[in-house]
N, C-alpha and C positions, 0 to 999 in steps of 0.2 A: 504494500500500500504506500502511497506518497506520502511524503509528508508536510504538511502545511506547518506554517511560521508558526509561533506560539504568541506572539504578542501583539495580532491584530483583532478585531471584532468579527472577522468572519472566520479566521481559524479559530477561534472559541465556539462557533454557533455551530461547526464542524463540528468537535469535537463532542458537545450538547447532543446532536443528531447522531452519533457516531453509539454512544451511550446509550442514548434511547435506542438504535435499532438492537443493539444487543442485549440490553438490561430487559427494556418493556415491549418489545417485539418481539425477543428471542430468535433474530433470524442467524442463520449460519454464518462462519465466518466468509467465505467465500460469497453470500450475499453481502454481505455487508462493504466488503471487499469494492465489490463491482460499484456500489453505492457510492462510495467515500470517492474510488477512481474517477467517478462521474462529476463527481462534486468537484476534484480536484481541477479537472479539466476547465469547470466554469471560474473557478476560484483563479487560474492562469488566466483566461479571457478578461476575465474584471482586472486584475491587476496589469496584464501587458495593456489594454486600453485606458488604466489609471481612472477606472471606477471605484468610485468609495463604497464600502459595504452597505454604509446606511443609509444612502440615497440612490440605491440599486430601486427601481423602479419593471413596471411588465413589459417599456416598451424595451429595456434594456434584455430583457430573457426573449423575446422575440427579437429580439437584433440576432443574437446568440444563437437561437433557432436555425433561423437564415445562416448565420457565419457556419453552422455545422455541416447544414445543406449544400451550400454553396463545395467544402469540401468535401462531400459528396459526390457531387459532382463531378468535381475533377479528382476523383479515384484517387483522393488522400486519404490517406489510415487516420481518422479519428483518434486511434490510441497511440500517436507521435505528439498527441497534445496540443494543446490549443498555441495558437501562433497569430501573432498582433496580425491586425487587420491594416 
């Protein structure tokens, strides 16, 4: 699993969600795994485009959306991580 900063507000809310899925969901590690990756991934997008966590907003998760698509598109591997737009 990646690992996120420790001393930002979205690596704590990480970490929060990380907890709940194994404490109060009990999913497997390997779920949770795939979970955290995914999250990681956005957590790169927000910071290579120097989005703040706490004005992270829907139109910004639809930008995101698209930016994923779009490498889709041209038959980039999604798990090389997200890369400034």
């Amino acid at each position: 699993m990646k690992k996120f900063s420790n001393n930002d507000e979205f690596s704590k809310e990480a970490l929060n969600f990380y907890s709940y899925l194994l404490i109060d969901r009990k999913y497997s590690e390997k779920t949770i795994e795939s979970y955290m990756n995914d999250l990681y991934k956005f957590y790169e997008y927000t910071k290579n485009n120097k989005l703040n966590f706490n004005e992270i907003q829907k139109k910004n998760i639809i930008e995101y959306q698209k930016y994923l698509n779009k490498l889709i598109k041209l038959n980039v591997s999604i798990k090389k991580g997200a890369v400034k737009k």
